[in-house]
C-alpha positions in Angstrom: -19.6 36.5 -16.1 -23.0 36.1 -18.2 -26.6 36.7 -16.2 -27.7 33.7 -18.8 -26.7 30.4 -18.8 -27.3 27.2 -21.0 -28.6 24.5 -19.7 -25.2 22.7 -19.9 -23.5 25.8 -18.0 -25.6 26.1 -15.6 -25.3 22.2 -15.0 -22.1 22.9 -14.6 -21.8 25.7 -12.3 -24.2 24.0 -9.8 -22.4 20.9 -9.8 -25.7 19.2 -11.1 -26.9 16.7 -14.0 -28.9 18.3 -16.5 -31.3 15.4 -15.7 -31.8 16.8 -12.4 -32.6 20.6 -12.8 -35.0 19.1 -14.9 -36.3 17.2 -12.7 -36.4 19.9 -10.5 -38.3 21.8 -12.7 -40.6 19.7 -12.9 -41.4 19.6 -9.4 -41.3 22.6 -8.5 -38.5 23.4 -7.0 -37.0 25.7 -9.7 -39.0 27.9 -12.0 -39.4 27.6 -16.0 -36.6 29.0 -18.1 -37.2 31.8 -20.2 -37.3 29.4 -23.0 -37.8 26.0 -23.9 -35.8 23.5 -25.6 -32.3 24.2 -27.0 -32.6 27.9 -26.7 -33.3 27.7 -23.2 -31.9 30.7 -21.0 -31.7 30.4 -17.2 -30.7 33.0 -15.0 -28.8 33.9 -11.6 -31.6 33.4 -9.8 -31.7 29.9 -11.2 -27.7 28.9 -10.1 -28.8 30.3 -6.6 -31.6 28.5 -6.3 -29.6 25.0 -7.1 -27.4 26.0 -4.7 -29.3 26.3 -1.9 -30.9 22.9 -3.3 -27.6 21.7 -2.1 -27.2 23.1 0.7 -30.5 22.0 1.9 -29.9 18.8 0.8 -26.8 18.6 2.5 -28.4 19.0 5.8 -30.8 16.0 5.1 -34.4 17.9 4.4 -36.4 16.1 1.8 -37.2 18.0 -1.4 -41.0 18.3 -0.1 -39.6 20.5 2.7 -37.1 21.8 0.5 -39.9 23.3 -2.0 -41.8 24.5 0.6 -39.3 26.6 2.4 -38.3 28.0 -0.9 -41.9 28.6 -1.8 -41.6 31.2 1.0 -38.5 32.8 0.0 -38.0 36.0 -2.1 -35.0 35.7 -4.9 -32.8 38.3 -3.1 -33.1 36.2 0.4 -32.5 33.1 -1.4 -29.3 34.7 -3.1 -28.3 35.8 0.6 -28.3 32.7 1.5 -27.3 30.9 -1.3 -23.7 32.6 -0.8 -23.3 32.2 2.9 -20.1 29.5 3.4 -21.3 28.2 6.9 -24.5 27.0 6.0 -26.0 24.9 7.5 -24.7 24.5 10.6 -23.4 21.2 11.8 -26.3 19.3 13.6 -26.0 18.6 17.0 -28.8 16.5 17.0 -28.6 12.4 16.2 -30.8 10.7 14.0 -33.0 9.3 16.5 -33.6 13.2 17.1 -34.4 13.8 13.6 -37.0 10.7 13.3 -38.6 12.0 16.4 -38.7 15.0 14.9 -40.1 14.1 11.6 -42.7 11.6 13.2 -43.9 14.2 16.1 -43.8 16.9 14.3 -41.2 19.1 16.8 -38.9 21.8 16.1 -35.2 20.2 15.0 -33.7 23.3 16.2 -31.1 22.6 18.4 -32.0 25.2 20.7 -35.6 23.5 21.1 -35.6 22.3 24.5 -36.6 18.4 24.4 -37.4 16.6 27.8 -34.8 14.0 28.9 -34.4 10.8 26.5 -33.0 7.6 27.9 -29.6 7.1 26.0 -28.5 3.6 25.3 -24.8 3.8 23.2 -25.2 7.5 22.9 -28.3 7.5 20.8 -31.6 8.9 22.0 -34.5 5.9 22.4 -37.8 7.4 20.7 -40.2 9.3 22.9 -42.7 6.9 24.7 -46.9 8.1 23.8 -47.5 6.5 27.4 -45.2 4.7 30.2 -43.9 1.4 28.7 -45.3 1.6 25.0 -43.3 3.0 22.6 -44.8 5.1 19.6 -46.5 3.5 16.6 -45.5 4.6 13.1 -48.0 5.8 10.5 -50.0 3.4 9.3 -50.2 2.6 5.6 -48.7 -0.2 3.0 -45.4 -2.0 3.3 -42.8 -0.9 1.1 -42.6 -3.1 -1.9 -40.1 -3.4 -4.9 -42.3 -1.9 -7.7 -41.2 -1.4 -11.8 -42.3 1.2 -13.9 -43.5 -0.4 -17.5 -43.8 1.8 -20.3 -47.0 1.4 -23.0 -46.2 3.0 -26.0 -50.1 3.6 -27.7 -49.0 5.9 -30.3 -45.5 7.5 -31.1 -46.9 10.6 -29.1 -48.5 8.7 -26.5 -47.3 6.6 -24.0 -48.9 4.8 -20.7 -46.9 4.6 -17.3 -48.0 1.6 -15.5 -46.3 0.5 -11.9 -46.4 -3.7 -12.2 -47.0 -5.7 -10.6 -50.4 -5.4 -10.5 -53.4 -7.3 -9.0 -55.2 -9.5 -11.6 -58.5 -7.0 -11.0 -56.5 -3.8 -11.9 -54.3 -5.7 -14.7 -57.7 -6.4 -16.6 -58.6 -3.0 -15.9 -55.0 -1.8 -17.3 -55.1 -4.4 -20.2 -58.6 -2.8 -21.6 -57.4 0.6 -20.9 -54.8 0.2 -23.1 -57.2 -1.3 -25.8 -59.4 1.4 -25.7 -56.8 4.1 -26.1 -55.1 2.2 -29.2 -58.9 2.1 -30.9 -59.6 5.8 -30.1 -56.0 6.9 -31.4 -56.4 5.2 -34.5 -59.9 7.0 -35.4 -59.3 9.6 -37.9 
């Protein structure tokens, strides 16, 4: 078995998109290969990496934890555990417990001990700041349904903008956009 793969082999061998090892590249959850474009090599450690990806996705942690627990991690351990077959664990905790978690900041061990919760239908209720008033979430903007556009100011450039926009900012965007067509077409 080769210690280098292709792109498209190693794709294959993690059960992954090529999209998304570069994506995960990207973000730092998987180093550089040795090589850019076509001739690009990538190594064991690179398949063992992807794998614990997966596995770490499979028990629900978000990438951000996900890159910082690997951040951590020396290749051999990762390799370790990239090969273990039991792993993770099967949660014994419901997703109320994990919400709690993630907004408190707790342990999500299972072994953590966690005062009594009211159940209602087998599902934890969310832990209480003070009697009678339950916890507030984070504050910050409501989700809204945003679309990328894509400016194309040169056939090397292009501008990202999410729309919509306010009327403030889209004036601000529009003239940004005129600028950097005038200064790109300076010689």
């Amino acid at each position: 078995m080769p210690t280098e793969y292709s792109l498209q082999e190693l794709s294959r061998l993690a059960d992954v998109t090529p999209r998304t090892i570069r994506y995960y590249i990207v973000g730092g959850l998987l180093p550089a290969p040795t090589q850019s474009g076509p001739l690009a090599r990538y190594s064991e450690m690179h398949l063992d990496r992807l794998r614990l990806i997966k596995k770490l996705q499979a028990a629900h942690l978000p990438l951000a934890e996900i890159r910082s627990r690997l951040s951590g991690m020396a290749d051999a351990e990762i390799s370790t555990i990239a090969e273990e077959e039991a792993f993770p664990p099967p949660s014994t905790n419901s997703a109320a417990d994990y919400i709690r978690d993630v907004l408190g900041g707790t342990s999500t061990h299972p072994s953590a001990a966690l005062p009594e919760q009211p159940m209602v239908a087998n599902v934890a209720l969310p832990r209480m700041e003070s009697p009678g008033k339950p916890a507030k979430p984070p504050p910050g903007p409501e989700p809204d349904r945003a679309q990328w556009e894509r400016i194309s100011l040169d056939p090397d450039v292009e501008l990202h903008v999410r729309r919509p926009l306010t009327r403030q900012l889209n004036k601000r965007v529009d003239r940004l956009i005129a600028i950097a067509r005038q200064l790109l077409e300076e010689e």
